[in-house]
N, CA, C and O atoms as a GROMACS GRO file, in nm:
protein
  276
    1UNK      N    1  -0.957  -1.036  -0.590
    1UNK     CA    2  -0.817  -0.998  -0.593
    1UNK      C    3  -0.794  -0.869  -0.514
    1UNK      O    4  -0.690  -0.828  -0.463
    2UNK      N    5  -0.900  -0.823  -0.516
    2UNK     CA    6  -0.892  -0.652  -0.448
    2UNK      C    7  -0.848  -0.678  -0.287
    2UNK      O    8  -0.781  -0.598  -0.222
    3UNK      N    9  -0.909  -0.826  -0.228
    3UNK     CA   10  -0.887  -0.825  -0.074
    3UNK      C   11  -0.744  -0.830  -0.064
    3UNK      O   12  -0.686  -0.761   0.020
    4UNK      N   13  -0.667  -0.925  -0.158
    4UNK     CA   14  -0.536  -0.992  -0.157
    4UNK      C   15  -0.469  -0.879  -0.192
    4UNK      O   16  -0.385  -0.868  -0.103
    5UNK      N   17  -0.456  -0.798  -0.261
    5UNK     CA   18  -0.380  -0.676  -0.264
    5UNK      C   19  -0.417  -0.582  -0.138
    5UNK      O   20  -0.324  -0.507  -0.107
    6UNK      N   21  -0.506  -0.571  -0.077
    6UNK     CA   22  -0.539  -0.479   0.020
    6UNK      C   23  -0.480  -0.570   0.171
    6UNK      O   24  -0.459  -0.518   0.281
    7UNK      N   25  -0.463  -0.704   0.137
    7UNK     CA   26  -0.430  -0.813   0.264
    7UNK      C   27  -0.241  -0.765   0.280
    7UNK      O   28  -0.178  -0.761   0.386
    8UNK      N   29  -0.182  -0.731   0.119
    8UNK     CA   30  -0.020  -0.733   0.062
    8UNK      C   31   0.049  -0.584   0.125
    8UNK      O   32   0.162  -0.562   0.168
    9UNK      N   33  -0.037  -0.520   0.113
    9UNK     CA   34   0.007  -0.362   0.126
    9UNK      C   35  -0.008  -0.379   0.228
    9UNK      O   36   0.099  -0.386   0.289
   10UNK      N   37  -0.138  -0.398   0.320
   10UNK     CA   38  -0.176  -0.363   0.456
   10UNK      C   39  -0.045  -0.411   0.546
   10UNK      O   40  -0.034  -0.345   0.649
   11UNK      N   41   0.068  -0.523   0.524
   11UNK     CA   42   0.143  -0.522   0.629
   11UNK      C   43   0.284  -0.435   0.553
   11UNK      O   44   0.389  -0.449   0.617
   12UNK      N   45   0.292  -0.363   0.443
   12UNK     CA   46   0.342  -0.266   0.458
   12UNK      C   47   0.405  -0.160   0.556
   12UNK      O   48   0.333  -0.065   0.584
   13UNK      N   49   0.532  -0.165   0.611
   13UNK     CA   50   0.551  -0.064   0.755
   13UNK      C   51   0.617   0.088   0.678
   13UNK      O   52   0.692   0.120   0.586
   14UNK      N   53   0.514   0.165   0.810
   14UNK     CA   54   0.588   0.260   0.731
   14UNK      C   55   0.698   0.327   0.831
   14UNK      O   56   0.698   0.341   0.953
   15UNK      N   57   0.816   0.372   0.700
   15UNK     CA   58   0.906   0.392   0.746
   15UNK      C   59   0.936   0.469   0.890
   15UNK      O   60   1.022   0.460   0.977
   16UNK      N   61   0.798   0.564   0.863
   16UNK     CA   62   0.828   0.699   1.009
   16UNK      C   63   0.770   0.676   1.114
   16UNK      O   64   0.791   0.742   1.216
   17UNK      N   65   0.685   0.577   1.106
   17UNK     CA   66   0.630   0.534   1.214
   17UNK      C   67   0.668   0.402   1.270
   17UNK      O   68   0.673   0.377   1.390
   18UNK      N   69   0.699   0.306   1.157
   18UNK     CA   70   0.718   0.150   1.199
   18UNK      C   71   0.612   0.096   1.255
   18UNK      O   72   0.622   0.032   1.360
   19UNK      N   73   0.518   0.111   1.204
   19UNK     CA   74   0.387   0.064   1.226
   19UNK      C   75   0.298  -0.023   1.117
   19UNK      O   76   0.212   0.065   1.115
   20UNK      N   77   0.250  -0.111   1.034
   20UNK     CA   78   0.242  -0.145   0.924
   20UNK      C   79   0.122  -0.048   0.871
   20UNK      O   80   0.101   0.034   0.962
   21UNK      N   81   0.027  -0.022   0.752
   21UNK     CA   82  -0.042   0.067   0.714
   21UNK      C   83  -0.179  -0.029   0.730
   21UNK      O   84  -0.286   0.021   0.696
   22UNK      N   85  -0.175  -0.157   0.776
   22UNK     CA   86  -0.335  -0.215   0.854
   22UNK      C   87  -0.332  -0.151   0.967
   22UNK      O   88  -0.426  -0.075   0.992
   23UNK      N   89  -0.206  -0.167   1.076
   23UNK     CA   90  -0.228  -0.107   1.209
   23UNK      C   91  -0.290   0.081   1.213
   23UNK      O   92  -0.377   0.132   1.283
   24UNK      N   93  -0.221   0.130   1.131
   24UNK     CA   94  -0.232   0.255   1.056
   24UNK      C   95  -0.390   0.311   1.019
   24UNK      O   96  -0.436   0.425   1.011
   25UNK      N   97  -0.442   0.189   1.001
   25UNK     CA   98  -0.612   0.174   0.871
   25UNK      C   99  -0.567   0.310   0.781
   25UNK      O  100  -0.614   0.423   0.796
   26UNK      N  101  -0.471   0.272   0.692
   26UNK     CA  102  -0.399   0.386   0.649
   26UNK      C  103  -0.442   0.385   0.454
   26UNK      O  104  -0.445   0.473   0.368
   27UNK      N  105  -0.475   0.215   0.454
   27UNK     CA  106  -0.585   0.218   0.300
   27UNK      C  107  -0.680   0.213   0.314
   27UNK      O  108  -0.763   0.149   0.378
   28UNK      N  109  -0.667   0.336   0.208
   28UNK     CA  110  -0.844   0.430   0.182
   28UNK      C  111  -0.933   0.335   0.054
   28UNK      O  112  -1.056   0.329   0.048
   29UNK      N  113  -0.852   0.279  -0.027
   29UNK     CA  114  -0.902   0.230  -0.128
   29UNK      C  115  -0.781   0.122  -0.237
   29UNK      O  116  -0.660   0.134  -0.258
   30UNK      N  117  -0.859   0.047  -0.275
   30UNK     CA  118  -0.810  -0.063  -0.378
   30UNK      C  119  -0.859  -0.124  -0.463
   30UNK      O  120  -0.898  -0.233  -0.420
   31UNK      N  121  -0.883  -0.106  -0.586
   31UNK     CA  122  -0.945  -0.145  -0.716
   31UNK      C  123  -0.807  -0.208  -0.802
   31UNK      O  124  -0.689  -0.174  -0.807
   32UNK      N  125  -0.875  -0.305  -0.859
   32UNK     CA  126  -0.795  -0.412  -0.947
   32UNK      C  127  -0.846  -0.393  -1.062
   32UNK      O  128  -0.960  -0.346  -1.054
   33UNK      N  129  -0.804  -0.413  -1.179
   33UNK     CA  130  -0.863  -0.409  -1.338
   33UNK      C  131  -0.746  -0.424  -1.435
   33UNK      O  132  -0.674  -0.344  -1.495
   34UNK      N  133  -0.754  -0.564  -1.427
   34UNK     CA  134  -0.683  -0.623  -1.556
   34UNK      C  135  -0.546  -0.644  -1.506
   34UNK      O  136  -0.453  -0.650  -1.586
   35UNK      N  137  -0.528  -0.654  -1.391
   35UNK     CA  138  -0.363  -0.642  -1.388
   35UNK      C  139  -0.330  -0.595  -1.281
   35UNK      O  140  -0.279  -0.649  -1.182
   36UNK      N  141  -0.369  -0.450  -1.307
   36UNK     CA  142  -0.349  -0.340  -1.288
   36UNK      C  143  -0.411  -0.301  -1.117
   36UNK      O  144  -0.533  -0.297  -1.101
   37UNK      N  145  -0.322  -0.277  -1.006
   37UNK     CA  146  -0.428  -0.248  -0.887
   37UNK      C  147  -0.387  -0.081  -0.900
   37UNK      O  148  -0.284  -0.030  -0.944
   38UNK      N  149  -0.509  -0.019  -0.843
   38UNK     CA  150  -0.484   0.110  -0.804
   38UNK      C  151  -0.503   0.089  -0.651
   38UNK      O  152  -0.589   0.013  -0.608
   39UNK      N  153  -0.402   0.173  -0.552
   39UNK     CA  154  -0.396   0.159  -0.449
   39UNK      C  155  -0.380   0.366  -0.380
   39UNK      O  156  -0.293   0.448  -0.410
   40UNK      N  157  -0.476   0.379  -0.308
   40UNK     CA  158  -0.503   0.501  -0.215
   40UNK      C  159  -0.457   0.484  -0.052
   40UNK      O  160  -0.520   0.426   0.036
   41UNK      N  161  -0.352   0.539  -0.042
   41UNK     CA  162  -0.340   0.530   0.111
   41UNK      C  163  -0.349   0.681   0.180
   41UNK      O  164  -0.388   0.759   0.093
   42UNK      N  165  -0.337   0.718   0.248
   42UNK     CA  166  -0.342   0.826   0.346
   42UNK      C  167  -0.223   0.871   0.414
   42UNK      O  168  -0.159   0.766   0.412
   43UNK      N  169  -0.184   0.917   0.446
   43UNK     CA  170  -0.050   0.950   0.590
   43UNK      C  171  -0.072   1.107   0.654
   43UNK      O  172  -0.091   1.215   0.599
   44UNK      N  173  -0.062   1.076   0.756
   44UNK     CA  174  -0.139   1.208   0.833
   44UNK      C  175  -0.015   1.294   0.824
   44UNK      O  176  -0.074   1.386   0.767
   45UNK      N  177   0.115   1.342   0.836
   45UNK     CA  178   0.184   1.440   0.793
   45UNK      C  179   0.179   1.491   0.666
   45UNK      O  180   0.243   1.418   0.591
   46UNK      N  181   0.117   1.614   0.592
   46UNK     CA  182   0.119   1.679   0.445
   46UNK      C  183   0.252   1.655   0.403
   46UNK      O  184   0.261   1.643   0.281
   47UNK      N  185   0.385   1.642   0.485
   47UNK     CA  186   0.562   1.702   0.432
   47UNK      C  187   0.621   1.572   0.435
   47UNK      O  188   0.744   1.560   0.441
   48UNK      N  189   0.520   1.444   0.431
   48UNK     CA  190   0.596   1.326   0.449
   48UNK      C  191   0.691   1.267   0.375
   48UNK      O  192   0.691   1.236   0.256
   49UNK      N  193   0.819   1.248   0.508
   49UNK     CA  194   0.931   1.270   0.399
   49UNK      C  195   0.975   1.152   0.333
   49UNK      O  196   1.080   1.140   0.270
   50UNK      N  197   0.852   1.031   0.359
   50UNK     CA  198   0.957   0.888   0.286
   50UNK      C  199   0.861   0.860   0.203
   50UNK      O  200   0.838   0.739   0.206
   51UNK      N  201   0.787   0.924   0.121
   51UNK     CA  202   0.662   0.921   0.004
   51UNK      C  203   0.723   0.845  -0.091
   51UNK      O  204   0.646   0.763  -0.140
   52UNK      N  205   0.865   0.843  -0.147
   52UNK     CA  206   0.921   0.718  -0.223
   52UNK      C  207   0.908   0.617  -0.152
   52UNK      O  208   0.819   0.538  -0.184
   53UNK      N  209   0.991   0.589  -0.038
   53UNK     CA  210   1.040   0.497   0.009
   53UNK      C  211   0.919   0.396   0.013
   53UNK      O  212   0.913   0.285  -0.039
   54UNK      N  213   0.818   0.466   0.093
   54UNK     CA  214   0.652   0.427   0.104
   54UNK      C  215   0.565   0.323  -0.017
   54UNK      O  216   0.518   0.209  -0.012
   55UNK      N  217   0.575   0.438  -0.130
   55UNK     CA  218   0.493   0.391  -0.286
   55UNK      C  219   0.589   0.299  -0.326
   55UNK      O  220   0.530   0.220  -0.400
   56UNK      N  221   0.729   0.261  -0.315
   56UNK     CA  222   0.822   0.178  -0.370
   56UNK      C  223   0.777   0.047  -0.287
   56UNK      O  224   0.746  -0.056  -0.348
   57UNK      N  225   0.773   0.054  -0.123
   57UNK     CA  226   0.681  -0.086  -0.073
   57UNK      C  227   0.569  -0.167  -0.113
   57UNK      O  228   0.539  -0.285  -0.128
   58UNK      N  229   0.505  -0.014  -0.128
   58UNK     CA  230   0.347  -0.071  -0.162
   58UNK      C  231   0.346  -0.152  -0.284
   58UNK      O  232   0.286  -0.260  -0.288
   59UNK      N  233   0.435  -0.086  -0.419
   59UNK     CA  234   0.432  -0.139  -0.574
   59UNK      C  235   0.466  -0.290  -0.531
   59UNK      O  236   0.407  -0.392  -0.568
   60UNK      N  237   0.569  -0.278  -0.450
   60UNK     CA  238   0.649  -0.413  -0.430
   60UNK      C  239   0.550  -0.503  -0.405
   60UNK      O  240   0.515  -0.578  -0.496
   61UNK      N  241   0.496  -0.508  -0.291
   61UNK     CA  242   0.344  -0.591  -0.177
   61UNK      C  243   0.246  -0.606  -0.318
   61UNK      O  244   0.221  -0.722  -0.351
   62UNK      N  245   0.185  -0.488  -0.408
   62UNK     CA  246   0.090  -0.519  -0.467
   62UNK      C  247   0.160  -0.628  -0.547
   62UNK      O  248   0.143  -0.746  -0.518
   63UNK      N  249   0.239  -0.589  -0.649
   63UNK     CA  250   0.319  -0.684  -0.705
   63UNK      C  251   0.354  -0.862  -0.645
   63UNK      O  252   0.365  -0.977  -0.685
   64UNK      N  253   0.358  -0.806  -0.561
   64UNK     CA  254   0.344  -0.975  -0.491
   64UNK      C  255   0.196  -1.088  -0.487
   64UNK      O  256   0.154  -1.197  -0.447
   65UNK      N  257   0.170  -0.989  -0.546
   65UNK     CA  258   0.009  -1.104  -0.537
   65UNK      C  259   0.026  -1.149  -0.692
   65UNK      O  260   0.078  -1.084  -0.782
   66UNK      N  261  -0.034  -1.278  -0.699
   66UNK     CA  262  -0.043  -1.304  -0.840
   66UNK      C  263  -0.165  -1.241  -0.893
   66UNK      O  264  -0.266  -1.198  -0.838
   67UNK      N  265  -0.112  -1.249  -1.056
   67UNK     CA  266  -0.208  -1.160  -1.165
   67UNK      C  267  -0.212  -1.025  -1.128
   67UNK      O  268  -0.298  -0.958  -1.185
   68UNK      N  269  -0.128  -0.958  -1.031
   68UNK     CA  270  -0.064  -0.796  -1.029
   68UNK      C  271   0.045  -0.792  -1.126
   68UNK      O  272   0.136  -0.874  -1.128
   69UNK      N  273   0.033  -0.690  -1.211
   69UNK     CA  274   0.167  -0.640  -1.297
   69UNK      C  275   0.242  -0.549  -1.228
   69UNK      O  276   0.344  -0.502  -1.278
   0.00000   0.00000   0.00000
């Protein structure tokens, strides 16, 4: 399940770049357990200003895989 959530996010675009976060290699990490994915991405600006906009995609994408809550 870990690939399929890491397959969901990865075409994730991000907003400031418009680039998706595979083109990006922008996930660092993805663990699944019970439901539940934890997802680590990266973005090379510290002041990045669409950090909602961003984690609100990603929930969405993980969420799209079945057996994600």
């Amino acid at each position: 399940m870990n690939d399929a959530v890491r397959a969901a996010i990865g075409q994730v675009v991000d907003p400031q770049l418009g680039r998706t976060l595979e083109e990006l290699d922008a996930v660092r990490a993805v663990t699944v357990d019970k439901g539940r994915a934890v997802v680590a991405v990266s973005v090379a600006d510290p002041d990045y200003p669409y950090g909602d906009r961003l984690t609100a995609a990603i929930e969405e994408a993980a969420r799209s895989v079945a057996g994600i809550d």
